[in-house]
N, C-alpha and C positions, 0 to 999 in steps of 0.2 A: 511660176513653177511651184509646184509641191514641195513640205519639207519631207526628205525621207520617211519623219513617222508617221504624217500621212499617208503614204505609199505604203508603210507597211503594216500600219494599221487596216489598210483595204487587204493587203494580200493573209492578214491573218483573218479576215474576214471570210476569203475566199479558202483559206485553209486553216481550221481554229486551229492552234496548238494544243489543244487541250483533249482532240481527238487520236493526237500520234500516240503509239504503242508504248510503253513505259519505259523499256530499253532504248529508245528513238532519240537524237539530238536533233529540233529541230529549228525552228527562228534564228534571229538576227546573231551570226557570228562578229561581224564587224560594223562600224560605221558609225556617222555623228548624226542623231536623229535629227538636228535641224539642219541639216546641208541639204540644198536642194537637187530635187531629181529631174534629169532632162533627157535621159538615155537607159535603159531596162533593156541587159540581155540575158538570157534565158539558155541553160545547159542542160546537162543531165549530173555532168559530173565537175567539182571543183578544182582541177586538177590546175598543173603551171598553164598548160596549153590553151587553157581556155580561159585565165586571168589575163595573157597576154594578149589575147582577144579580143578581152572588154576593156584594156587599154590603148590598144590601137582604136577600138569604135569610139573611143569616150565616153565610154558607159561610169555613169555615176551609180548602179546598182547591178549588181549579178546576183540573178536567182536561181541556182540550183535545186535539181531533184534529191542528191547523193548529200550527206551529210559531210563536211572536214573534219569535226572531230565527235565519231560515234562514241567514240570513250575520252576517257579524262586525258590530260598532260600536263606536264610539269614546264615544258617552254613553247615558243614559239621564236628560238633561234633558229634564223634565216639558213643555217648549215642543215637544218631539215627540210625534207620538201613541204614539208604543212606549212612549218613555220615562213619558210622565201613566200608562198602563195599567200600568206596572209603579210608580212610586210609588201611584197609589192601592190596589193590591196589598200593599205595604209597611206604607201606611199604616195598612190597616184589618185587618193578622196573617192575608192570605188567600196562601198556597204556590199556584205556577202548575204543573204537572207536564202534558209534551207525549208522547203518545203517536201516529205518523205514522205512517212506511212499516213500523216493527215492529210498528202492529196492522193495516193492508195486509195484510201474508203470514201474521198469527197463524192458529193453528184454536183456535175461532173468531175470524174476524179482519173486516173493513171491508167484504170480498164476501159473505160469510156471512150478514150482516146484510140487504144490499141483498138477496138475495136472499129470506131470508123475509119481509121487508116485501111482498116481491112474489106471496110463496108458490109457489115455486119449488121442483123437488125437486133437489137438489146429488149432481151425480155424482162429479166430484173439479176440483180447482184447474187453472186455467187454464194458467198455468205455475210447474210446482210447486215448491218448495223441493227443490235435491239433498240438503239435509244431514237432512231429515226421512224418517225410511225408512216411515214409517207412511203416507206421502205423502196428508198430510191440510193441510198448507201448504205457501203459495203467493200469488203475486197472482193474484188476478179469480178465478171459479169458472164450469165449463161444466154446465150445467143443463138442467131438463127442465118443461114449462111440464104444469101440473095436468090442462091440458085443451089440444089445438089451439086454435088462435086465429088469426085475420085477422091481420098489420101492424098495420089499423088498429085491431083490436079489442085488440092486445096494448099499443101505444100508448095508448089509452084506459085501459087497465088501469092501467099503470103511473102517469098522471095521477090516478086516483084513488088508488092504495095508496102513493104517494110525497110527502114536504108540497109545499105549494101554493108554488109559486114564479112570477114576471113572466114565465120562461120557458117553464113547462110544458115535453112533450114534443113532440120534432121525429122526423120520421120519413123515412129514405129508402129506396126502393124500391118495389116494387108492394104497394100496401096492400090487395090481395085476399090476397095469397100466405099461404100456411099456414106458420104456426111452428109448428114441436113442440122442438124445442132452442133454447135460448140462451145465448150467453155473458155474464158481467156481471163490469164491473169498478167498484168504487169511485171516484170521482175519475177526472182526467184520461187515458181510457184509447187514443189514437189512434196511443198508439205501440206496440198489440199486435195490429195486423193480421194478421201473419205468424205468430202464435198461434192468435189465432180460425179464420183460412183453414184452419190445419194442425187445427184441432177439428173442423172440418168438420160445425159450426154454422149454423141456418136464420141469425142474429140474433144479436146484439152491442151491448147496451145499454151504457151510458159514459156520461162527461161532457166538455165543455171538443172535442165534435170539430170539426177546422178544415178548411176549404174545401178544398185539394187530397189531403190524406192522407184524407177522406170520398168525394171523391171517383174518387179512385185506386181503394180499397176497393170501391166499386161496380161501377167497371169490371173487376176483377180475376174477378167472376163476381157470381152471384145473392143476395148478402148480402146480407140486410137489416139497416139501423141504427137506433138510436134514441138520441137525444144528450139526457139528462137536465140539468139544472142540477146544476153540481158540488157544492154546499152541498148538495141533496135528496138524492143518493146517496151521500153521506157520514153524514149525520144520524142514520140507524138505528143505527147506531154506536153514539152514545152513549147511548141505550135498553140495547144489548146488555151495553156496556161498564159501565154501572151494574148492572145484574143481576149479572157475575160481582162486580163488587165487593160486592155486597150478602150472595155467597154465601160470598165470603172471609172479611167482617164478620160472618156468624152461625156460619161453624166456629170462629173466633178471641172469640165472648161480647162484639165490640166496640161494637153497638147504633149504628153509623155509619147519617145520614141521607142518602141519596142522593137527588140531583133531576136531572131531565134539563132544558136550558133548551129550551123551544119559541120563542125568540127569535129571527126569520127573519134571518140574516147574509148572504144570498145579496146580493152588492152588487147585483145588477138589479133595478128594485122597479116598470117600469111595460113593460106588453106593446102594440103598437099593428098588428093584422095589416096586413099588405101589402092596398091595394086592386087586383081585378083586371087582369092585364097587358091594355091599350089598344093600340092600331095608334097610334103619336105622330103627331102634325100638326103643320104648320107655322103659321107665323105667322095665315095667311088662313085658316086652318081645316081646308084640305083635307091630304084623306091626301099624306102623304111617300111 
């Protein structure tokens, strides 16, 4: 078996640290680099729900997408929920390792993924990494959809080839309109308009988009959007992310168990549609 900092010396290989964003917390939170690894499960988010997960697997290692601690702290008393997830971490000899914005712009990296979840064909990165001359990374990826599709049919698509979430997908613009290109980005993507626009892109799949920067977008011309749940388009990730490890663990003879958690972390867990807009009345009944 591997010691841990072999294991993560491969996973910082597969995602340097030295490429996540400045504001980013990303590598090893926990763990004793010489304990051996025999179990790798793979999340999105670090939460209790999904520590208690890779202690029932026996996971000697959890690698998350989502950071535990984006900013500084003062403790990790178990009466906070950061702190319990990181003792029972300790507890039970299971290493925390975060992988974020450095697997964002990896090749392959966080769009890559969303995108063949969706069976997309990848032209090249949305916007790309200068220091890569091969210009195969980047955030988001601009893409080419298998077949034409409706809005609404592309939206459909993506609720079935995406996990199931409270949100499902939202869609704005004319849902007749024909896709043949789209743009896709991992996670929170509303602040790449001025990318997308410049792609010159039918469509622009994301997550986390807010009321006036969507709608800005819209009126800037005939783009179409479609606002995923940020957990659903992060997710395939960790599918991806366990295959290259599985692939580093059979040129290295390591025999490492990888798991993906299918454990839904999407904090919104109930959907209730809008009933149709009413002419409002007043108190006696009659129309206002």
């Amino acid at each position: 078996m591997p010691a841990l900092s072999e294991v993560l010396a491969a996973l910082d290989a597969l995602w340097p640290p030295e490429r996540a964003e400045g504001w980013d917390a990303v590598g090893t939170v926990c763990g004793d680099p010489g304990a051996e690894v025999r179990r790798v499960l793979f999340a999105v988010d670090p939460v209790q729900e999904i520590v208690d997960e890779a202690v029932q697997l026996g996971a000697d290692l959890l690698v998350t997408h989502h950071p535990l601690y984006l900013r500084g702290t003062t403790t990790v008393a178990a009466s906070t929920f950061k702190g319990r997830v990181v003792h029972t971490l300790i507890k039970h000899d299971i290493a925390l390792h975060v992988a974020h914005t450095n697997a964002d712009t990896a090749d392959p990296g966080v769009s890559d993924a969303l995108a063949g979840a969706l069976d997309l064909r990848i032209l090249r990165p949305l916007v790309p990494d200068a220091s890569d001359p091969a210009g195969r990374r980047g955030l988001g990826r601009i893409c080419e959809l298998p077949h034409p599709m409706t809005l609404s049919e592309l939206a459909g698509h993506a609720a079935a080839r995406l996990p199931a979430t409270a949100q499902g997908i939202r869609a704005a613009g004319d849902p007749d309109r024909e896709i043949r290109t789209l743009a896709v980005s991992g996670g929170s993507g509303d602040s790449l308009f001025d990318d997308v626009r410049a792609a010159g892109v039918d469509a622009f799949l994301t997550a986390d988009l807010r009321h006036h920067p969507a709608s800005e977008a819209t009126q800037h011309g005939p783009l179409a959007l479609l606002d995923a749940a940020h957990w659903a388009t992060e997710w395939p990730w960790c599918e991806q992310a366990a295959a290259q490890l599985d692939a580093v663990s059979d040129r290295h003879g390591w025999g490492l168990r990888t798991h993906v958690s299918r454990t839904v972390t999407d904090p919104w867990t109930a959907h209730a549609a809008s009933a149709p807009l009413t002419t409002p009345t007043n108190t006696t009944g009659a129309p206002r």
